[in-house]
C-alpha positions in Angstrom: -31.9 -27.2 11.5 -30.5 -24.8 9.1 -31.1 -25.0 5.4 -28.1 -23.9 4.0 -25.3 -27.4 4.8 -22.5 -28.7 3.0 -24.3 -30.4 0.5 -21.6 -33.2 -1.3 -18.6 -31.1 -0.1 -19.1 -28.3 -1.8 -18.5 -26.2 0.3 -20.9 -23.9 2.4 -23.7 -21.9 0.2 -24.5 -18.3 0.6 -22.7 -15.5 1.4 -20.1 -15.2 3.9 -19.8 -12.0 4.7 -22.1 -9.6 6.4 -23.9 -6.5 4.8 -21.6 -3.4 4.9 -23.4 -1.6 7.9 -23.2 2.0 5.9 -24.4 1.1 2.4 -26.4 -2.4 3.4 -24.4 -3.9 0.1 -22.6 -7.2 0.4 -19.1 -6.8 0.9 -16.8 -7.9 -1.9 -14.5 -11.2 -1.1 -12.9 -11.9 -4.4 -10.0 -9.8 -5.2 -9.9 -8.8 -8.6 -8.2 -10.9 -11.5 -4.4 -10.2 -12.2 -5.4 -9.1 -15.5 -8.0 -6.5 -14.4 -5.6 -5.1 -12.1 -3.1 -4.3 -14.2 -5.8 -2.8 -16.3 -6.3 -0.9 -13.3 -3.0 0.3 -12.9 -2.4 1.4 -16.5 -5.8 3.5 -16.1 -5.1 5.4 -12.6 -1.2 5.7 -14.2 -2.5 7.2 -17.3 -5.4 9.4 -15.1 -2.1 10.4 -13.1 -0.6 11.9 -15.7 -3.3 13.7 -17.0 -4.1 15.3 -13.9 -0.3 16.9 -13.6 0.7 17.2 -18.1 -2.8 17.5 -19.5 -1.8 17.8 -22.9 1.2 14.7 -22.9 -1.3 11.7 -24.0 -3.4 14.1 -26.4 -2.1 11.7 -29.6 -0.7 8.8 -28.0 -2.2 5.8 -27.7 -1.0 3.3 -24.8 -2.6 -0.6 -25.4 -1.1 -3.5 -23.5 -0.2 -6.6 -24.5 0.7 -9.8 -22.2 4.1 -10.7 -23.5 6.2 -8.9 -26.1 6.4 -10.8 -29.5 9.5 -12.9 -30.9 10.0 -10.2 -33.2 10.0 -7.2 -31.2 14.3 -6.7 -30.9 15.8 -6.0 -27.4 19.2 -6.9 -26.6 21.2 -9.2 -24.3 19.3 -11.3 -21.9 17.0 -8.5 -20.7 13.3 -8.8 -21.9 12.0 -5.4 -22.5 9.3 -3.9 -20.6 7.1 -1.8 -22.7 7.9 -0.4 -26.3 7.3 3.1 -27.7 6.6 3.8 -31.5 7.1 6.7 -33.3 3.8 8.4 -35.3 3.8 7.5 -38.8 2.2 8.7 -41.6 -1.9 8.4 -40.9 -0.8 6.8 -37.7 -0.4 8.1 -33.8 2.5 7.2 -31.6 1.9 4.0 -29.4 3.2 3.1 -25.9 2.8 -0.8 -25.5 2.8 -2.2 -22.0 4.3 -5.5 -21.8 1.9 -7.4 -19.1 3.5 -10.1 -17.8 7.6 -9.1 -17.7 6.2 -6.0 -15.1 4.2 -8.6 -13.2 7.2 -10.6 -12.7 9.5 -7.4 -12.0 7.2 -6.5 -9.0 7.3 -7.9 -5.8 3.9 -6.7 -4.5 0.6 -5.3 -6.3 2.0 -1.5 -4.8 5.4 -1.9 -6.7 3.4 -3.3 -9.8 1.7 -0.3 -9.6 4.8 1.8 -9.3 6.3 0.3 -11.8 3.6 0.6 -14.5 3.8 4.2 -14.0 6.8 5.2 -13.8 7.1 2.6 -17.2 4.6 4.8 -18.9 6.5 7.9 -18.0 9.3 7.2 -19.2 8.4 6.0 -22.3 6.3 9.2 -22.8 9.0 11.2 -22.4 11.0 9.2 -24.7 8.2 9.8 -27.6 7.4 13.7 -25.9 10.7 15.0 -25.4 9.6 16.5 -21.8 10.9 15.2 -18.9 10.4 12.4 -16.5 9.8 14.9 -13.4 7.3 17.1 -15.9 4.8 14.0 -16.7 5.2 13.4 -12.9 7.8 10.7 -12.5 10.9 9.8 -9.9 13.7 11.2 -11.4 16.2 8.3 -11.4 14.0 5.5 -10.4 15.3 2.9 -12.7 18.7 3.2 -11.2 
């Protein structure tokens, strides 16, 4: 009689998955948080563009945040998606990637991705002056 049962209903104990047969390492089940995936998708983004405009992030900072604050202004009905800031004196220029309004905007963790790129891009060009096909973007994406 196997040792490992379903011991008070907890469920069964041990792994379910067998070894990868290439690397002998247990296969991964859990998929990885939403948070650490979008953390993931502002890195590859930002990896993108440095692999095709080297130079565009050299004294910008990009930082996320989940939702944008009460004081940040937008107008109408339309929550804003990220925010750019201008450098200041002592200070560099900031993208800020608004978490959870791009989470909702996506349909699927491939457009999230999408769209946190092609966010980025734009608001790089906006703080650059170079354009959105230079920092490899889709010209016309938000359309």
């Amino acid at each position: 009689m196997p040792r490992r049962r379903d011991r008070h209903g907890r469920g069964i104990r041990g792994p379910l998955a067998s070894p990868n047969a290439m690397t002998k390492r247990p296969v991964p089940l859990a998929r990885p948080t939403r948070t650490a995936f979008f953390n993931d998708c502002v890195t590859s983004a930002m990896a993108d563009i440095a692999a095709v405009a080297p130079d565009a992030l050299r004294d910008v900072i990009v930082g996320v945040e989940e939702v944008p604050h009460l004081n940040v202004a937008w107008s109408g009905d339309r929550v804003p998606l990220s925010a750019a800031l201008e450098p200041g004196r002592g200070r560099k220029a900031q993208i800020v990637i608004f978490e959870r309004p791009l989470e909702h905007r996506a349909g699927s963790r491939a457009q999230l991705r999408d769209l946190v790129h092609q966010t980025i891009v734009e608001q790089l060009s906006a703080l650059t002056g170079r354009s959105i096909e230079e920092l490899g973007g889709e010209p016309g994406w938000d359309d």
